[in-house]
Structure formats: C-alpha cells, structure tokens
SEZA-891197 format. One line per field, with one value per residue (C-alpha): residue number from 1; residue in one letter; x, y, z. Coordinates in Angstrom, 2 decimals, always signed. Example, Ala and Ser with C-alpha at 12.3 -4.5 7.8 and 13.67 -1.06 7.14 Angstrom:
! SEZA-891197
kolti: 1  2
guse: a  s
c1: +12.30  +13.67
c2: -4.50  -1.06
c3: +7.80  +7.14
//
This chain:
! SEZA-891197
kolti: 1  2  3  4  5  6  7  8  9  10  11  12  13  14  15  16  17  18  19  20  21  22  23  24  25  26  27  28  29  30  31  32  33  34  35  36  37  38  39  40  41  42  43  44  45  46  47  48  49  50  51  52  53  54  55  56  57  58  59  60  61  62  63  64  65  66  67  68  69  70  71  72  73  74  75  76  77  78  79  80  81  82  83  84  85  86  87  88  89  90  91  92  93  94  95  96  97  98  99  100  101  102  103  104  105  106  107  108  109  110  111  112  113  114  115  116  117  118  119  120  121  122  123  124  125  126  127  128  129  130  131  132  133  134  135  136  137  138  139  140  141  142  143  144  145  146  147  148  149  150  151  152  153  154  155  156  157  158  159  160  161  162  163  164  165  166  167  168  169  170  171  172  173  174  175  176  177  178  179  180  181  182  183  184  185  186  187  188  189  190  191  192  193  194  195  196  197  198  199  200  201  202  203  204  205  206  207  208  209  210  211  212  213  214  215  216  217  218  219  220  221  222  223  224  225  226  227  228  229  230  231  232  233  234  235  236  237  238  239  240  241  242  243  244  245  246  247  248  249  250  251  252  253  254  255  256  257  258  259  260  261  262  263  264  265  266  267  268  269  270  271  272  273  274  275  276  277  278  279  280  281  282  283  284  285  286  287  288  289  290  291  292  293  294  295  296  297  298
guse: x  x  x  x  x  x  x  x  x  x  x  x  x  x  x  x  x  x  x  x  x  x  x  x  x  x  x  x  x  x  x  x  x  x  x  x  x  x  x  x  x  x  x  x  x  x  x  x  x  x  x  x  x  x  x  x  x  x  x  x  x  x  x  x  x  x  x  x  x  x  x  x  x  x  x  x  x  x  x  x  x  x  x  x  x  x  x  x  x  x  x  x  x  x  x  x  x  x  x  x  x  x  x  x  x  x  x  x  x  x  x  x  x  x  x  x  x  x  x  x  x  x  x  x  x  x  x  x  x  x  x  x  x  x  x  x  x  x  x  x  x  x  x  x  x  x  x  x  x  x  x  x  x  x  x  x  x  x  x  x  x  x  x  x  x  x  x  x  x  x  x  x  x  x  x  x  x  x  x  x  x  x  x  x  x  x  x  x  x  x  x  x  x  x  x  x  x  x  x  x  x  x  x  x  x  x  x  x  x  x  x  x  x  x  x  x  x  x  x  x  x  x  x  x  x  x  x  x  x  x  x  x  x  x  x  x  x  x  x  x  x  x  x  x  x  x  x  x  x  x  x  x  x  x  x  x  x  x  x  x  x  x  x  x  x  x  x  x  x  x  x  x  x  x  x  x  x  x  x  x  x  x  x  x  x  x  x  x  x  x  x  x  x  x  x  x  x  x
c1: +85.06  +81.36  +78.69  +76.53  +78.83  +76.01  +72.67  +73.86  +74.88  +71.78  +69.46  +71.39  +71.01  +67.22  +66.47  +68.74  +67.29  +63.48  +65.53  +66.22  +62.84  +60.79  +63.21  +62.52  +58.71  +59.72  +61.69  +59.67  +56.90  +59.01  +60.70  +64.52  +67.61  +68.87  +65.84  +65.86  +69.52  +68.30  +65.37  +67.93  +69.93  +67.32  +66.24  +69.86  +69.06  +66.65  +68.91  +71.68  +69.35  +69.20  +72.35  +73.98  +71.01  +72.29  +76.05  +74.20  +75.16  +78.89  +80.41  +84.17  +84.83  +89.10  +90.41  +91.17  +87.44  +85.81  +88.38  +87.63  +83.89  +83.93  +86.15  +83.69  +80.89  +81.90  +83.62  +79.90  +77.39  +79.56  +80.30  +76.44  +76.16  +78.72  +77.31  +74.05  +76.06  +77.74  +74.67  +73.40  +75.95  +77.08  +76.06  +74.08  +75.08  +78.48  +78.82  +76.59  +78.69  +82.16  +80.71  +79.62  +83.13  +84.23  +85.00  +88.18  +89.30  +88.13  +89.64  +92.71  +92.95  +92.00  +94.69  +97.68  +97.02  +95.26  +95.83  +92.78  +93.06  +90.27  +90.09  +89.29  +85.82  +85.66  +87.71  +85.85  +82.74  +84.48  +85.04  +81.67  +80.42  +82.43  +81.34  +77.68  +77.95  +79.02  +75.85  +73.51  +74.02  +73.67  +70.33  +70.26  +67.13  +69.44  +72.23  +75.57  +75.27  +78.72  +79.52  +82.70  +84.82  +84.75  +82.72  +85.38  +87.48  +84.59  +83.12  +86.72  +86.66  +83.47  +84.50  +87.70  +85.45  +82.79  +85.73  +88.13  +85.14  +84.12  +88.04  +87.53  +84.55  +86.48  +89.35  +87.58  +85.61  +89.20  +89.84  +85.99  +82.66  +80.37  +77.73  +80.34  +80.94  +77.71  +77.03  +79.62  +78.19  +75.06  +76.52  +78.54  +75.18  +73.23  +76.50  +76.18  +72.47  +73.31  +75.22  +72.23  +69.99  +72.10  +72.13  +68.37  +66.81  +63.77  +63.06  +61.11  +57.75  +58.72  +56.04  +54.71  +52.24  +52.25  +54.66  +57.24  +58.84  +56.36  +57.33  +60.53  +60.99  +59.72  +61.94  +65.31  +64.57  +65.47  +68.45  +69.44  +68.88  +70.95  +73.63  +73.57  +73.41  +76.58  +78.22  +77.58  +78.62  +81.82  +82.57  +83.15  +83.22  +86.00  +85.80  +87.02  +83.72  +81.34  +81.76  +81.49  +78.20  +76.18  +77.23  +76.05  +72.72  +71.15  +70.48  +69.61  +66.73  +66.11  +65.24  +63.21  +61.14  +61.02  +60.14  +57.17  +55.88  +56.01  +55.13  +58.07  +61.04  +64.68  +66.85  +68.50  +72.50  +70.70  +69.24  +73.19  +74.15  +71.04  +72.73  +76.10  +74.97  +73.43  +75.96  +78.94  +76.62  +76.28  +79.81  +80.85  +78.80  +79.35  +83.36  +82.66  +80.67  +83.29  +86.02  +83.81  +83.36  +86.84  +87.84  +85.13  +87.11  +90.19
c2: -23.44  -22.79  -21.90  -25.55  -26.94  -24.68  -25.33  -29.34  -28.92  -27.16  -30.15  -32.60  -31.48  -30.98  -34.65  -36.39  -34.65  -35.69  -39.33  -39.41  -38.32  -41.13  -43.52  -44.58  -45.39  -48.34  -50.07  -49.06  -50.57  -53.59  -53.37  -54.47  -52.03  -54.35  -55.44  -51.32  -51.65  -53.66  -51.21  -48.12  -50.31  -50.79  -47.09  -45.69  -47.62  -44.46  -41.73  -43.85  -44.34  -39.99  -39.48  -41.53  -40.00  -36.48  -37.96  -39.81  -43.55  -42.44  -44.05  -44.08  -47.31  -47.55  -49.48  -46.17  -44.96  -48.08  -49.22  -45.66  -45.72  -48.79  -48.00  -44.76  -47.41  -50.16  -47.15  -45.95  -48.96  -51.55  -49.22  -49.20  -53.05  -53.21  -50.56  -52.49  -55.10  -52.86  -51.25  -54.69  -54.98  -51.05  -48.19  -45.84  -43.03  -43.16  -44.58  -41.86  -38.84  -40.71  -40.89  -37.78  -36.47  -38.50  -35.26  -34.61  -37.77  -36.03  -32.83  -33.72  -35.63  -33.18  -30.74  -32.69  -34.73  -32.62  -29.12  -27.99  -24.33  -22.06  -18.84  -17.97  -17.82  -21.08  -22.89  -21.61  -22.79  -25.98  -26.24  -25.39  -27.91  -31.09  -30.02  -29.18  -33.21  -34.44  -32.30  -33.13  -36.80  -37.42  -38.76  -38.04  -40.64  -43.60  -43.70  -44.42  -48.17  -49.33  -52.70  -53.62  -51.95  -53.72  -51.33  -49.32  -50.62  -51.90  -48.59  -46.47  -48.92  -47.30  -43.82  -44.03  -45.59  -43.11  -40.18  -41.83  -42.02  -38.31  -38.06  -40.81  -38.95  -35.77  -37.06  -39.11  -36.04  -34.63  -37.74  -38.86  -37.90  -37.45  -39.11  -42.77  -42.30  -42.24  -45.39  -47.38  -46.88  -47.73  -51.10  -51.64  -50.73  -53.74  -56.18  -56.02  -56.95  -60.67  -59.15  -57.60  -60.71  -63.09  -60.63  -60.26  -62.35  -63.83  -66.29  -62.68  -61.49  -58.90  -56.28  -55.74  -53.27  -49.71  -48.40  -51.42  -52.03  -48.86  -46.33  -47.64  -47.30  -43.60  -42.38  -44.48  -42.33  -39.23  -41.16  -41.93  -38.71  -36.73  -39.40  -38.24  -34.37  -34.94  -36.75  -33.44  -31.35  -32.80  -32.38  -28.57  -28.06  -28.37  -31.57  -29.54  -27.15  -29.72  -33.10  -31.18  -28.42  -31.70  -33.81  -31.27  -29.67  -32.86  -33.81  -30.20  -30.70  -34.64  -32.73  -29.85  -32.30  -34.83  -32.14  -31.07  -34.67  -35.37  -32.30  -32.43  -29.91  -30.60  -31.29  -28.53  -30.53  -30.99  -26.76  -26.21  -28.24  -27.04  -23.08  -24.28  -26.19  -23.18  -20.14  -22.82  -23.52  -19.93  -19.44  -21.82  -20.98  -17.66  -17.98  -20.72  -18.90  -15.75  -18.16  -19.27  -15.74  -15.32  -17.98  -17.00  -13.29  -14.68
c3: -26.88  -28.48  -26.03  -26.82  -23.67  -21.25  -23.35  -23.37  -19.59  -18.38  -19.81  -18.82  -15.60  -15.69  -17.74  -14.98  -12.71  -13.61  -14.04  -10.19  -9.06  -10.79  -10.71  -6.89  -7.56  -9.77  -7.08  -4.55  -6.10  -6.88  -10.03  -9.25  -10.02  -12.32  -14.32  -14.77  -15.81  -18.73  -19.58  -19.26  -21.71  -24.14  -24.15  -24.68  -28.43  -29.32  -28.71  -30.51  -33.64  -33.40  -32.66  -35.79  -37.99  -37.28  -38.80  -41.55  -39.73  -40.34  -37.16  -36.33  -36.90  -36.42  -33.89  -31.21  -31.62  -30.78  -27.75  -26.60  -26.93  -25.64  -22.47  -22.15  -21.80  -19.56  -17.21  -16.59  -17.12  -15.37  -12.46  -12.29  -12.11  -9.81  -7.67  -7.34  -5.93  -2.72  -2.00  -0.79  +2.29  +2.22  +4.03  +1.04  +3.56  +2.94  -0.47  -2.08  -0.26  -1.25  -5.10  -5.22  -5.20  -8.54  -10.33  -8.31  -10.64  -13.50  -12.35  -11.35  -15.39  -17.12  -15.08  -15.10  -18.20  -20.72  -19.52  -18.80  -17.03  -15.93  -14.07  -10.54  -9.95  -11.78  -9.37  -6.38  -7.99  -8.73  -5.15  -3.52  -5.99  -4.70  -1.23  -2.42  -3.81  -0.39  +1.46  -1.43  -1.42  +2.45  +4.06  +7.85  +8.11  +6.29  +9.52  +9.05  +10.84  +9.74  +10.43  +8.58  +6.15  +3.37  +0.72  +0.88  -1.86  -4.55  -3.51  -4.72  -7.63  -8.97  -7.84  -10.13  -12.85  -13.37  -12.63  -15.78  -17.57  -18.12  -19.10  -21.82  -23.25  -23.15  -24.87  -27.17  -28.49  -29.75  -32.01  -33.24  -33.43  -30.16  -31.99  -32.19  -28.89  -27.94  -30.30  -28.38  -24.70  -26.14  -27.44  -24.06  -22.11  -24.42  -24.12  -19.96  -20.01  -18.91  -15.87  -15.02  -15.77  -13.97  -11.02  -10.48  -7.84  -10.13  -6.40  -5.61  -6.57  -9.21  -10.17  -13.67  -13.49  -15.06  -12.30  -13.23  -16.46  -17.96  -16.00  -16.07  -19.67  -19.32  -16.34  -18.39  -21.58  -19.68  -18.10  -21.56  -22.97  -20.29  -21.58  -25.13  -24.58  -21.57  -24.35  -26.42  -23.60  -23.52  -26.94  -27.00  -23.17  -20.27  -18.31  -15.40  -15.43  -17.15  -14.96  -11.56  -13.31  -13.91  -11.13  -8.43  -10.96  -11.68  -7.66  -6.83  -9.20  -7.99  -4.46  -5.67  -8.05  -4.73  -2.21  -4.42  -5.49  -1.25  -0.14  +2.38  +3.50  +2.71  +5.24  +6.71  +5.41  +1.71  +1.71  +2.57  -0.40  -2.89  -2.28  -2.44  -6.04  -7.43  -6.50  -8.06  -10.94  -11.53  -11.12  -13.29  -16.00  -16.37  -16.21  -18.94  -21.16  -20.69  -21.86  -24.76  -25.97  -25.79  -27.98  -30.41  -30.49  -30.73
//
C-alpha cells in the first residue's frame, strides 16, 4: 500500500473541510441547495479535464469500468439530490448523526467482502471515529422536534448509498484507472442536473449576487477537488481506514474554520467529538502508514 493514501487523505480532509464552512453563506444568502448541486456539477468538469490529462485522455472505456464509474457516481450525487429532498420534512438533528455513521457500510464491505484487515490501534481509531461522526454532526440549538417517522427509511436509503459507494470506488481502483473513475462521477454528476433543476422552487426570489452562484462556484471547486484526491486515496489505500479518516477530518476542520469565521465556542458534545476525531485520526494514520512501510519492505 504506497504512502499517497495519507497525503490524498489529509487534503481531502482540509479542501472538504474549507467546502463545509463556505458553503452555508450561499444558502443563507439565498442561493438554493440544488441550484448549488448544479454548480458543484459543473465544477467537478475541471478536475475531470486534470485528471484525464495526467492519463493522456486514456479512459477505461469497457463495459465493467463505465457501469462501475457510473454506479460510483449516482451512489454519491443522487444520494445528494435525494437528501435535499428529506431535509425538507426531516429532523437535520437526527439525519446528520445517522449519516455520519455510513462507514460501518463501508467497513463492514470491505471486511467481509474484500478482506480488508488492519491491526489494533487501527480499529480503536476506527471506532472513536464513528462515534466522533455521531458527536460531530449533532447541533444542540437545531432540537430533535420529531413529528413522524417517516425519514427514516429515505434517510437509510442514502446512508447505504454513500456507504456502497466508497466500496465501489475501492473496488473499482483494482480493475481501472482512478482517473476513469473519476471521469464517470463527473458525467453522472452533469447527467442529474435536471433532477436538480426540476427540484428548485424558481416561485422564490433566488439571489444572484457575488455570495450566490460566485461564491458558489468557488466553495464547489474545493468540494470537487476533495472528490478527485478521495478518489486517489482510494486507489492505493484501505477503505476500512480511508472512508472513516475523511468522514470524521473533514467536519473537525468545518468547525474550527466556523468557530473562527463567528468568533463562537463549540459546543461542549462537538469539543467531545473534535478530540475523539483527532486521537482516531492519529491513530489511524500512523497504523496505516506502518502497514504501508511494510508492504514497501516486503
């Protein structure tokens, strides 16, 4: 396993990070989620154009690497669109704490259908992370008003979607290049744009200023970015270590970049989760990169 798995992880982390700090001022100042959808869409083209440079525009182009690229990209963009949709009716203070778990899918793949094994100290940080996720993601000033149960289901639907998904990237890097792959959820992300269209509410004043579709465009490129390099990270790194390093990194940097653009204190629930995030992160990292010095002896 080469070392690139931590340097892709690490800025992943860090550009998805910056991505959920900024992203809130464009709907706040109201630029709708979905209308974004279609910007993040149309940004994920740069990277693309890098990305197949890099391979000299040689894209897998048999029938298993596109269905899997594909598959890679409708798992992650259409779980977005349909998450826009619960969040209307659903309470964001359970939804967000229920998604943040989606690497025990990936896990729980990667274990019983590819293998995967790791050592110890990697499984305890593996651990704190899912329960740094669940700390991270709840909002004490959101509530948990819950007046019917019915986001439950859509809600698992996207958990299992964006959990497959890192296992489709993972196995797809085995079989094609990361650079297709990434190609493909690009493609999927452009193909879903009419979703998004169709599920805007253009009856609303929608804002067009600098902090709308501008910024929007800025804060997506990072989005898109972090999409690329995770891609990457997958390609010579465990899903088991990589899905649960960036899924617990990337929001302990969305609340220290928050904190210091507000000037506020984290709750005392998200400072559990933040120590949690970084003593698994650590943890995982180094039993990684001890494995990937390993296989470079051996």
């Amino acid at each position: 396993m080469k070392r690139t798995w931590l340097i892709h992880s690490i800025i992943t982390m860090f550009v998805w990070g910056l991505w959920g700090a900024f992203s809130p001022m464009s709907v706040d100042a109201g630029f709708p989620e979905t209308l974004g959808y279609v910007v993040w869409a149309g940004t994920m083209i740069l990277p693309a154009i890098v990305a197949l440079t890099l391979v000299h525009w040689k894209l897998d182009a048999d029938f298993r690497s596109v269905a899997l690229g594909c598959l890679a990209g409708f798992l992650g963009a259409g779980g977005q669109l349909y998450l826009f949709n619960i969040l209307h009716d659903a309470p964001a203070n359970l939804v967000w704490p229920l998604l943040s778990l989606q690497p025990v899918v990936t896990i729980s793949i990667a274990v019983i259908l590819s293998g995967e094994r790791t050592g110890r100290w990697s499984w305890i940080g593996i651990g704190l992370s899912l329960i740094a996720g669940v700390l991270l993601s709840i909002n004490p000033s959101l509530g948990t008003s819950v007046r019917s149960y019915a986001w439950v289901i859509p809600t698992l639907i996207v958990f299992f979607a964006w959990g497959i998904q890192a296992n489709v990237i993972s196995h797809a890097n085995k079989t094609m290049k990361a650079e297709s792959i990434f190609a493909y959820m690009t493609l999927t992300a452009i193909l879903l744009i009419p979703v998004a269209l169709r599920m805007t509410d253009f009856s609303k004043p929608i804002y067009l200023g600098f902090k709308g579709p501008y910024l929007a465009a800025i804060v997506q490129l990072f989005n898109a970015v972090g999409a690329l390099l995770m891609v990457f990270a997958f390609r010579s790194g465990k899903a088991i270590i990589v899905a649960p390093m960036i899924n617990v990194g990337a929001p302990v940097i969305t609340i220290i970049l928050t904190l210091i653009i507000t000037g506020g204190e984290p709750k005392d629930i998200n400072q559990i989760g933040m120590y949690a995030a970084i003593i698994a992160t650590v943890l995982m990292a180094l039993e990684g990169q001890t494995a990937s010095n390993e296989t470079k002896k051996a």
